[in-house]
RORO-64397 format. One record per residue (C-alpha): x, y, z; residue number from 0. Coordinates in nm, 4 decimals. Example, Ala and Ser with C-alpha at 12.3 -4.5 7.8 and 13.67 -1.06 7.14 Angstrom:
BEGIN
SITE        u        v        w   i
SITE   1.2300  -0.4500   0.7800   0
SITE   1.3670  -0.1060   0.7140   1
***
This chain:
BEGIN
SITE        u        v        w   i
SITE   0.3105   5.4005  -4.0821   0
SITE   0.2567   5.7126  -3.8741   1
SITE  -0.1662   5.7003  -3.8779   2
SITE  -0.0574   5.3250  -3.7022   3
SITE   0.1132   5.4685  -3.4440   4
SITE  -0.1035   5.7473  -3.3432   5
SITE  -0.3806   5.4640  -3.3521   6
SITE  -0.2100   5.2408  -3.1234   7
SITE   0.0728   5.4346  -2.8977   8
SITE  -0.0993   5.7786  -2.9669   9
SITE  -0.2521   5.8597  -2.6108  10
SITE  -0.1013   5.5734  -2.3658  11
SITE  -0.2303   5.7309  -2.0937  12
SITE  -0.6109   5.6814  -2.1759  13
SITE  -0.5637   5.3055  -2.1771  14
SITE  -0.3864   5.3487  -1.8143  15
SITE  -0.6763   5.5673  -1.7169  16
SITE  -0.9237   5.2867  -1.7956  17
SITE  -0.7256   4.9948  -1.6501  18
SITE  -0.7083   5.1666  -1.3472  19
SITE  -1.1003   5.2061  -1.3175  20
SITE  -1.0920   4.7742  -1.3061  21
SITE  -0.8383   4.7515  -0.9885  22
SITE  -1.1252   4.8811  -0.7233  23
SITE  -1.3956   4.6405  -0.8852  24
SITE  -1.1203   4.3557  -0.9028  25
SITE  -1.0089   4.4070  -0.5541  26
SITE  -1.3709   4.4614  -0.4929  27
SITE  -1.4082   4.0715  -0.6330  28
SITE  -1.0931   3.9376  -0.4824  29
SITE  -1.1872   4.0217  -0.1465  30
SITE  -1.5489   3.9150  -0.1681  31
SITE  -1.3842   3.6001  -0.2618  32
SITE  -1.1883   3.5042   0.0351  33
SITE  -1.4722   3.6315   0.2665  34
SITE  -1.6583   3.3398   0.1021  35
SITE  -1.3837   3.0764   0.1403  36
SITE  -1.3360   3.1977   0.5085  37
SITE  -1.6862   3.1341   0.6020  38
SITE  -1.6431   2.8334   0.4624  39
SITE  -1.3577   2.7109   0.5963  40
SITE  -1.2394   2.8865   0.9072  41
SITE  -1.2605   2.6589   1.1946  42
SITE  -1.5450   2.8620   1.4622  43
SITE  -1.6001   2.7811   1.7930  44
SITE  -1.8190   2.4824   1.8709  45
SITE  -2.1066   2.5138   2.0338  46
SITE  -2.0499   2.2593   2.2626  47
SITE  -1.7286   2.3125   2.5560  48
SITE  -1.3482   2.3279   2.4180  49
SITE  -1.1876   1.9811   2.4297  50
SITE  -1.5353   1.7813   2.4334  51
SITE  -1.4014   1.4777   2.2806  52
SITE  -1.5695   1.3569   1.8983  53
SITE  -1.5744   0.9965   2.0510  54
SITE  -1.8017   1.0140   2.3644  55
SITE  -1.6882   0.8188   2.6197  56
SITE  -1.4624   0.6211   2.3737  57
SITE  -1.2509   0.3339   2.5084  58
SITE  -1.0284   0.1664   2.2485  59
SITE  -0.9906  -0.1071   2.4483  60
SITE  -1.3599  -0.1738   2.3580  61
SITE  -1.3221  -0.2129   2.0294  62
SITE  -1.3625  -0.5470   1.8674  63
SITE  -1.3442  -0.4932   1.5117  64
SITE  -1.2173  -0.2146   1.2453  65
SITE  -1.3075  -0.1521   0.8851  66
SITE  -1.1644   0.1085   0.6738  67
SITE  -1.2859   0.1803   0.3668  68
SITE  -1.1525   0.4335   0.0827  69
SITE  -1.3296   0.6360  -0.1637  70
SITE  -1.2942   0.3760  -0.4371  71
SITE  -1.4309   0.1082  -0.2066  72
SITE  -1.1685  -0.0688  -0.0986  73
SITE  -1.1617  -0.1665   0.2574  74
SITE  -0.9634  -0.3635   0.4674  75
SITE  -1.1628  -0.5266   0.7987  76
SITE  -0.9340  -0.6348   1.1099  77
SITE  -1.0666  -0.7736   1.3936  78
SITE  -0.9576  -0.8026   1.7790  79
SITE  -0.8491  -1.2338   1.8467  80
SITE  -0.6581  -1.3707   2.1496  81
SITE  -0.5354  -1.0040   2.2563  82
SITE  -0.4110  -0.9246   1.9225  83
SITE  -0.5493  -0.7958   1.5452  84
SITE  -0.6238  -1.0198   1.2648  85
SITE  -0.7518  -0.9910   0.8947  86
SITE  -1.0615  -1.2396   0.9079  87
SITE  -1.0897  -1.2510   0.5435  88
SITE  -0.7369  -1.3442   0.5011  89
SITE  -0.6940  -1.6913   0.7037  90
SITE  -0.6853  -1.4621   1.0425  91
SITE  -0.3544  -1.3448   0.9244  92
SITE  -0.2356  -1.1184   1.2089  93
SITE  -0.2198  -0.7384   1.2068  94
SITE   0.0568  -0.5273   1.3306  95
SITE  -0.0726  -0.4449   1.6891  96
SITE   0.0835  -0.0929   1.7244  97
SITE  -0.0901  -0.0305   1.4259  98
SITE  -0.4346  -0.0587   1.4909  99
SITE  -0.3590   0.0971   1.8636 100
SITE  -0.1985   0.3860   1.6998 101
SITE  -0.4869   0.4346   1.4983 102
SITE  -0.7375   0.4135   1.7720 103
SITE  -0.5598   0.6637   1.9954 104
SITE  -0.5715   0.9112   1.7652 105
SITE  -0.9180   0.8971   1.7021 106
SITE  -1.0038   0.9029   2.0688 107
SITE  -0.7889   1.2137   2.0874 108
SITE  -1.0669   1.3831   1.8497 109
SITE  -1.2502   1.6616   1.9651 110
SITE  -1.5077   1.9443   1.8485 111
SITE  -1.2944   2.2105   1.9230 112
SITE  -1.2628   2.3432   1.5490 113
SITE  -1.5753   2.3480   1.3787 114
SITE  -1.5844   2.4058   1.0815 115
SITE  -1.8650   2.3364   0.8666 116
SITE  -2.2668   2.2544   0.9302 117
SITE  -2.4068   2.2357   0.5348 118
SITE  -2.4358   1.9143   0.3295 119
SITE  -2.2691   2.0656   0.0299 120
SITE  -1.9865   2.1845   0.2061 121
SITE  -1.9655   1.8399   0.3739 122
SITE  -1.9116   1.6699   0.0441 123
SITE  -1.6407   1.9717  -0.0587 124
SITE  -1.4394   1.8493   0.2644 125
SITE  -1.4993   1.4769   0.1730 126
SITE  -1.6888   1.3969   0.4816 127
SITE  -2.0378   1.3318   0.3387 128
SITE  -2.2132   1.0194   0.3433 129
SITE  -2.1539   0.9132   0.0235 130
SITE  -1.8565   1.1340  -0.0592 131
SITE  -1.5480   1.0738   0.1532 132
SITE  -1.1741   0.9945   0.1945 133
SITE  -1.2394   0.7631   0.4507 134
SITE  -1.4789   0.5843   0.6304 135
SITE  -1.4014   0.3799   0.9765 136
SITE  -1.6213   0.1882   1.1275 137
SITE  -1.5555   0.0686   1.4740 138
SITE  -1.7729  -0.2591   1.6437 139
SITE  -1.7942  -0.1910   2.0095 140
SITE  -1.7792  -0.5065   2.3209 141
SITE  -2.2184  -0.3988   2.3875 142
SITE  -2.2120  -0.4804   2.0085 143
SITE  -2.2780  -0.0815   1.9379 144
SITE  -2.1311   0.0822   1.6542 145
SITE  -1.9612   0.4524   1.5201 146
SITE  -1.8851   0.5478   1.1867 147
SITE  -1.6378   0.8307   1.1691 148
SITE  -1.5843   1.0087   0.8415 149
SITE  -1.2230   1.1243   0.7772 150
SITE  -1.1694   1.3885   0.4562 151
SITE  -0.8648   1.5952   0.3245 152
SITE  -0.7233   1.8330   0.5557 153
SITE  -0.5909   2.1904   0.4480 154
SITE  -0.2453   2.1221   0.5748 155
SITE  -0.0221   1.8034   0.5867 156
SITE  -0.1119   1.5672   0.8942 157
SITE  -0.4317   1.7357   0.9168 158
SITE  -0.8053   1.6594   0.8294 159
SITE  -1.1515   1.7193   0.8835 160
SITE  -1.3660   1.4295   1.0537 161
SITE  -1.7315   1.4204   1.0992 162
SITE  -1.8999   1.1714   1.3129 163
SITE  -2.2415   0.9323   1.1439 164
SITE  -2.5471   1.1184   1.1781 165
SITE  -2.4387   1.4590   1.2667 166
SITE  -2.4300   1.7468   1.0312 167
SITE  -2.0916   1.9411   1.1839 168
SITE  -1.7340   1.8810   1.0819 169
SITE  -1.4192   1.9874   1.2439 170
SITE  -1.0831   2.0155   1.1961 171
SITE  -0.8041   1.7706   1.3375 172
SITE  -0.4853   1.9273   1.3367 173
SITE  -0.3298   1.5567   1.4647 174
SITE  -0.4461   1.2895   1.2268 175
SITE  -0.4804   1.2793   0.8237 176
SITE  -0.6831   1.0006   0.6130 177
SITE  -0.3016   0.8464   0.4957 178
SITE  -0.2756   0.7150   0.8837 179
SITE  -0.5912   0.5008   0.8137 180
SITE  -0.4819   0.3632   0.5088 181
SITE  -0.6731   0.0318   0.2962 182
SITE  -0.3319  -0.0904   0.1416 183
SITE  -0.3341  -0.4028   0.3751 184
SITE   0.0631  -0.3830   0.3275 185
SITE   0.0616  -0.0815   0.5652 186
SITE  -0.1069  -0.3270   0.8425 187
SITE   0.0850  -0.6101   0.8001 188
SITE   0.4726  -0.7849   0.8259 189
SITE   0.5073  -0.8469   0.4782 190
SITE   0.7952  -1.1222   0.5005 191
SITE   0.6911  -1.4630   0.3635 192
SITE   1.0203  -1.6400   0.2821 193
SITE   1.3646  -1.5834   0.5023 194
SITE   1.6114  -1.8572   0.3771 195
SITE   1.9897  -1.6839   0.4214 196
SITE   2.1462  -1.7438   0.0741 197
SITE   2.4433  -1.8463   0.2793 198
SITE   2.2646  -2.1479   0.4605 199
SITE   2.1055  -2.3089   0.1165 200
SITE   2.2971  -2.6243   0.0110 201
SITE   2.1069  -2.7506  -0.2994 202
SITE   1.8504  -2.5363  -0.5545 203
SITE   1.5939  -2.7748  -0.7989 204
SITE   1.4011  -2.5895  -1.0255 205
SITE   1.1446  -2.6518  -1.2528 206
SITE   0.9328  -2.4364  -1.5073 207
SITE   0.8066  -2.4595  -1.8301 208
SITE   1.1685  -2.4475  -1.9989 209
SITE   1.2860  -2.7343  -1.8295 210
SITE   1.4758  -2.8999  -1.4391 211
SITE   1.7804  -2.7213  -1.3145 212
SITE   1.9387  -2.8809  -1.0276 213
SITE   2.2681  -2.6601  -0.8427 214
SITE   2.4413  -2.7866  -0.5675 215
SITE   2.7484  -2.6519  -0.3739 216
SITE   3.1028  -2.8438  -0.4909 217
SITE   3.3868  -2.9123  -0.2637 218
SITE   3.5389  -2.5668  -0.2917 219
SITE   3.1516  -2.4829  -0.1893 220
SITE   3.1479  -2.3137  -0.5288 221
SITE   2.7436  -2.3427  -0.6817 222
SITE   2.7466  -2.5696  -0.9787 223
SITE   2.5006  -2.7041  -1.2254 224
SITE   2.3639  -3.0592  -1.3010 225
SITE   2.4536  -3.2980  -1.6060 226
SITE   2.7185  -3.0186  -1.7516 227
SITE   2.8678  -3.0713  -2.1067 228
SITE   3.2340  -3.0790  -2.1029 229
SITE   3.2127  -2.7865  -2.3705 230
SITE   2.9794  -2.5715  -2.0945 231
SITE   3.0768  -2.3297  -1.8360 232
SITE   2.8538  -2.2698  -1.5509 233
SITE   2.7710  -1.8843  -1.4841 234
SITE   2.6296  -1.8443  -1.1005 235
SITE   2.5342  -1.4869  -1.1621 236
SITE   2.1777  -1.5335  -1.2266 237
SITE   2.1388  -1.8184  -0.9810 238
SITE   2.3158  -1.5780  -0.7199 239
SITE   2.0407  -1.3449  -0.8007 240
SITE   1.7809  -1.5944  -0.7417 241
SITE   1.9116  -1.6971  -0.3807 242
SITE   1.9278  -1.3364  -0.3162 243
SITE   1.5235  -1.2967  -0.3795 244
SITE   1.4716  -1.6186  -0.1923 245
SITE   1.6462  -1.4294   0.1506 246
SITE   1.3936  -1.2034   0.1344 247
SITE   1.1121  -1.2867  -0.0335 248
SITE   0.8297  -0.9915   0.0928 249
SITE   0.4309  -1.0707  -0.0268 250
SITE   0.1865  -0.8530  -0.1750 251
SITE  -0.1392  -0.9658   0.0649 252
SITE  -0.2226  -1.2948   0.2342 253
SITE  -0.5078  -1.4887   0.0851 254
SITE  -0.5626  -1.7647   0.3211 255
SITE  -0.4693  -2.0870   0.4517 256
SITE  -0.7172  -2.2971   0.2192 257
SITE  -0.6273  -2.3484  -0.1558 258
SITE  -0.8003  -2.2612  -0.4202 259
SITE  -0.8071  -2.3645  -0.7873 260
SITE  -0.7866  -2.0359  -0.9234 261
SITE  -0.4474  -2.0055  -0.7491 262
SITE  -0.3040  -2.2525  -1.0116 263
SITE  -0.0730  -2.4181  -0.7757 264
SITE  -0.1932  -2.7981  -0.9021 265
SITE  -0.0313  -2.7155  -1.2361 266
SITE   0.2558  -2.4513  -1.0700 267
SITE   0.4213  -2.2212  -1.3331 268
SITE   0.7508  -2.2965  -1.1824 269
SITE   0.8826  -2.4730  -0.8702 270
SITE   1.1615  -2.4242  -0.6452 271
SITE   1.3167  -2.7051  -0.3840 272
SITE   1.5588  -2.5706  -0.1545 273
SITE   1.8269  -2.7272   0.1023 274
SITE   1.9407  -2.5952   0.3507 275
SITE   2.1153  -2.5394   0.7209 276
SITE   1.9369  -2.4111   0.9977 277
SITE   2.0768  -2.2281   1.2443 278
SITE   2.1404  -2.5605   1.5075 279
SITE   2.3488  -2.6644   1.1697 280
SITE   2.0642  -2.9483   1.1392 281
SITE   1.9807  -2.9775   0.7198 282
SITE   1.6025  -2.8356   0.6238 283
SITE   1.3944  -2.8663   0.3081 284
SITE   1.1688  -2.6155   0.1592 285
SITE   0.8966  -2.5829  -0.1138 286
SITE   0.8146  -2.2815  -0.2972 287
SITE   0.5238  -2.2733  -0.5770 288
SITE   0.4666  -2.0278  -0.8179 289
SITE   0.1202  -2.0594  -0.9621 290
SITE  -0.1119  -1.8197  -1.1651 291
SITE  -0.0740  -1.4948  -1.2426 292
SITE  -0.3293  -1.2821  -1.2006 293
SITE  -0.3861  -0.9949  -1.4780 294
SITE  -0.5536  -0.7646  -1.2858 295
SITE  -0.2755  -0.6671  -1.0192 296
SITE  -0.0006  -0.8822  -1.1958 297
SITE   0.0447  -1.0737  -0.8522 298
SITE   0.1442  -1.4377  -0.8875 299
SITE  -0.0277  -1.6722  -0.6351 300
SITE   0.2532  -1.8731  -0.4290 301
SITE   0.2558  -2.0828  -0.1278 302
SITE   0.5686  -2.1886   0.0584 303
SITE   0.5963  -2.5098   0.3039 304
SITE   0.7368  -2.2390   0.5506 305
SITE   0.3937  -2.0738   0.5750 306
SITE   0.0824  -2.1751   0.6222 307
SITE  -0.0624  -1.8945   0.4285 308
SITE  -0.1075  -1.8773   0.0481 309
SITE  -0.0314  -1.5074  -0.1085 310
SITE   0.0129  -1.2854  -0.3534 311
SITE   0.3663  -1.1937  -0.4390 312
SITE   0.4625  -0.9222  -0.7199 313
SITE   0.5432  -1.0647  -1.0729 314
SITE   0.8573  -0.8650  -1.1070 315
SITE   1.0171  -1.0747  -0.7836 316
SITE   0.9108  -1.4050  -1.0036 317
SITE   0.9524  -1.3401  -1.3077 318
SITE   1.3006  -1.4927  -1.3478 319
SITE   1.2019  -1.8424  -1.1771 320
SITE   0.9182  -1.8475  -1.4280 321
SITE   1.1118  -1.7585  -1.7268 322
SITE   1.4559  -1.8730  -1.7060 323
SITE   1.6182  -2.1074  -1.9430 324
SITE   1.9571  -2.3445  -1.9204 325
SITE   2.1003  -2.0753  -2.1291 326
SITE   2.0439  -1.8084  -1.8530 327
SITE   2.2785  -2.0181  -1.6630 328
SITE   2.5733  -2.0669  -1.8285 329
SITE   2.8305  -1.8620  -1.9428 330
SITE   2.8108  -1.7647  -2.3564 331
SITE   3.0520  -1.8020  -2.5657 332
SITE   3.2429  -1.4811  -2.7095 333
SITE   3.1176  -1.3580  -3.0161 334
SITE   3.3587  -1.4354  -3.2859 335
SITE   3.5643  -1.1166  -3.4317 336
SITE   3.4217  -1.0557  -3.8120 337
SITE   3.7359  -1.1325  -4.0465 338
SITE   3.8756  -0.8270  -4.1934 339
***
């Protein structure tokens, strides 16, 4: 016992002695270290004069078209149409104008003040190389000119470093980050598809692979179910919850205004018919179908007679028109009390 404590405890002061040697040589390292990521990284003065804007002599008012694309490839493309934005590849569905003219002013507020990087590598650390960015905007001028901007990760929030197509310098913005030119194409558009108040519906028909439901308001204007047994009790819960969805019924992304047969909506998955008041009083009919579903993004195609677009709408909001049964709707019978 005592020849393992002299071994291990029996001069503490050597092993302090030689730790202490490593703190020069480690603060030696440390410091080298951030000298290295400073150099890298500091925003320097540009060569060219403070405030010289990225954009030369950039009007957004001259642009006629906008693609954005991420660094897994997905893009969205809007284009300028009868003073306003649309997505082309969607049926010209229209854009959210203070969107795109939020996004343009920014970028014409770009300048070179902060450079802060001139070397290929550390392009593609800062996500503003060619092939290696965050984002990539390309902007189609009226003289049918173009300029690419690359947009990376800043070091801060709201910030980011940009580098302009076919120059070698990046800078620092300390007003824009890559999340305000998004490629979700629900951050560009009014997502509502179907507004029918739950109040103003009369009659509901549905239809889906478990059978027709018809409900209609009674007397009392009390929802009730068609062709109900005498031993049945209707149970509005789940219809309530149905109405509910139908008041505000928001899409996933617009595909278009012509069909298509891989939208399923020839053989629909379910189908609801609606009746209902408008607000003159004056009674209305609407069509909603529910076609395929779509594995990849588990988005069911739909098209409404309210809209002249066909879109994508999350499975989780249609699920329960798809799946319900008669049973869903009425009310079960207790379960009997196990004799003693």
């Amino acid at each position: 016992m005592s020849n393992f404590t002299t071994t291990s405890l029996g001069n503490p002061g050597r092993f302090a002695l030689a730790g202490s040697r490593w703190i020069p040589l480690l603060l030696l390292l440390l410091v080298a270290q951030l000298a290295v990521t400073l150099l890298v990284y500091w925003p320097r003065s540009a060569a060219v004069g403070a405030g010289e804007a990225l954009l030369a002599a950039f009007d957004p008012a001259q642009v006629q078209g906008l693609t954005i694309t991420d660094g897994n490839e997905k893009t969205i493309h809007a284009v300028r149409q009868d003073g306003g934005w649309v997505l082309p590849d969607a049926g010209d569905y229209p854009v959210k104008d203070e969107k795109v003219t939020g996004l343009l002013e920014k970028l014409a507020g770009l300048t070179r003040d902060r450079l802060v990087a001139t070397q290929s590598a550390t392009l593609t650390q800062l996500k503003v190389a060619d092939d290696s960015f965050a984002r990539r905007i390309q902007l189609e001028m009226a003289d049918a000119s173009q300029q690419t901007l690359f947009v990376g990760d800043g070091p801060r929030f709201r910030t980011s470093h940009v580098r302009l197509s076919g120059e070698s310098n990046a800078y620092l913005s300390l007003n824009f980050s890559a999340d305000e030119s998004a490629t979700r194409m629900t951050d560009w558009i009014d997502t509502s598809y179907l507004r029918i108040p739950e109040a103003s519906v009369q009659k509901m028909g549905l239809e889906n692979g478990n059978g027709v439901f018809n409900f209609f308001r009674d007397e009392q204007d009390q929802w009730q179910i068609g062709d109900l047994a005498e031993d049945e009790v209707f149970n509005a819960n789940n219809l309530t919850s149905m109405l509910t969805t139908l008041s505000s019924l928001n899409m996933a992304e617009p595909l278009g205004k012509e069909a298509q047969p891989a939208y399923g909506l020839e053989s629909p998955t379910a189908r609801v018919q609606l009746e209902y008041k408008d607000d003159a009083g004056d009674l209305k009919t609407a069509e909603l179908l529910i076609g395929a579903l779509d594995p990849s993004n588990s988005y069911y195609a739909v098209h409404s007679t309210e809209s002249p677009y066909y879109v994508y709408i999350a499975k989780y909001s249609l699920d329960r028109f798809v799946e319900r049964t008669r049973a869903d709707f009425l009310q079960q019978p207790p379960t009997p009390t196990p004799a003693p």
